[in-house]
C-alpha angles and dihedrals in degrees: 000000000000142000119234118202112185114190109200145188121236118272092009093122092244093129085062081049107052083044103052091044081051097062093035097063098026098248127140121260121219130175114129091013087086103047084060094047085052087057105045095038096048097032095238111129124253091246097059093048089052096044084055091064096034090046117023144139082049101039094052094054090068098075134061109261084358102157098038098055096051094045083052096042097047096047099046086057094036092055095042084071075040111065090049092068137210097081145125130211123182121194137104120297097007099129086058086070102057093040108157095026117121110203098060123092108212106201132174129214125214141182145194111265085234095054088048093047095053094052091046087055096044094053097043097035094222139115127307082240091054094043090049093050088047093053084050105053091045099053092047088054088046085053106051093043099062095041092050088046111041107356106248138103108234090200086064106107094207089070084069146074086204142015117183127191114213105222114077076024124060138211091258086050085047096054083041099062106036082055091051092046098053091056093063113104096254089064103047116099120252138182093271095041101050089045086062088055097053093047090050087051097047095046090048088058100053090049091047088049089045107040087088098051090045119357100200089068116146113196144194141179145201126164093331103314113119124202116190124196113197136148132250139155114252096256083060104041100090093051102040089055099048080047092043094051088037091055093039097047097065090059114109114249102023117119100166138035126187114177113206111189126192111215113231124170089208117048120078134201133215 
């Protein structure tokens, strides 16, 4: 039992790739899926979960704790297919979300700019220049999404255990050797693993719950106790607590709740 998550370029044919490894080894497949469980769970509407994909960093400045509540909304749904197991999503950044957990191959696909090119061209229907203005700008938005998210450049091999060009390869090769991959022991999901997964997940819900009630909140879990990290000022710091345990302690799965906050003159809550 593994979790496959597959980063891919526009137009590289990974979306045909996740698919197809999906229905090879009987696992579910989510891209899109979690963006719309975001929307319905935490009340924000889908476009603006989508614009903040098609149009971050920019889109996201533009409200208050953007970047952080979508980064909180979209992983607490995202790891929820997550924690089940045998599954692939395939999607930009995904791999950023399930960071220290062992049984997931993390792989990239890429593509040649002229292959891209051609099948921009046949499905538009327009000019090799305007294809080839279209894969740029799109690249360049995809960039700096996930650099102004979550600070890496998806593009970067060594966040990887595989990249695979489809070319030589094809997309059938491809399907053939990430199945084969995520057979291989190190992939495969243990006690401890899987304890990790359902910590990450925990903690990603009560963020999730709280980041409207205080944005700045750090969590962690283990085993159910939760520990969250936040900032007041002193006059505060007696309510928000008592908020912050009342909130956390009707989430399912948490036994414990200890509130850490960091005094500040300055910062405020609302």
């Amino acid at each position: 039992m593994s979790i496959i998550t597959i980063s891919r370029g526009s137009y590289s044919r990974g979306k045909e790739v996740a698919e197809k490894v999906a229905k090879k080894l009987g696992y579910e497949c989510i891209a899109r899926d979690v963006l719309l469980e975001a929307s319905e769970e935490f009340n924000v509407p889908e476009t603006k979960l989508n614009h903040a994909i098609q149009d971050a960093p920019s889109f996201l400045d533009r409200f208050t704790y953007g970047k952080e509540r979508y980064i909180a909304y979209v992983q607490s749904a995202l790891l929820r297919h997550l924690q089940k197991d045998n599954v692939v999503y395939h999607g930009l950044a995904g791999h950023f979300f399930v960071k220290g957990i062992s049984h997931v191959l993390k792989v990239r696909i890429i593509a040649d700019l002229e292959d891209r090119i051609r099948l921009v061209m046949d499905r538009d229907r327009v000019s090799r220049k305007k294809a080839l203005q279209s894969l740029k700008k799109i690249d360049e938005q995809r960039r700096k999404w996930s650099i102004s998210l979550y600070g890496i450049d998806t593009s970067d091999p060594g966040l990887y255990d595989m990249v695979l060009h489809i070319r030589k390869i094809t997309v059938d090769d491809a399907v053939d050797i990430i199945c084969h991959t995520v057979g291989l022991k190190d992939f495969q999901t243990t006690p401890e693993s899987q304890k990790a997964m359902d910590d990450l997940l925990l903690a990603s819900e009560v963020k999730a719950t709280l980041i409207n009630l205080k944005p700045d909140v750090e969590v962690y879990s283990d085993s159910g106790k939760v520990s969250v990290t936040t900032s007041a000022r002193l006059s505060q710091e007696e309510k928000l607590i008592q908020d912050i345990e009342g909130v956390v302690k009707t989430i399912p799965g948490v036994k414990e709740v200890t509130v850490h906050v960091q005094l500040d003159p300055i910062e405020t809550y609302d």
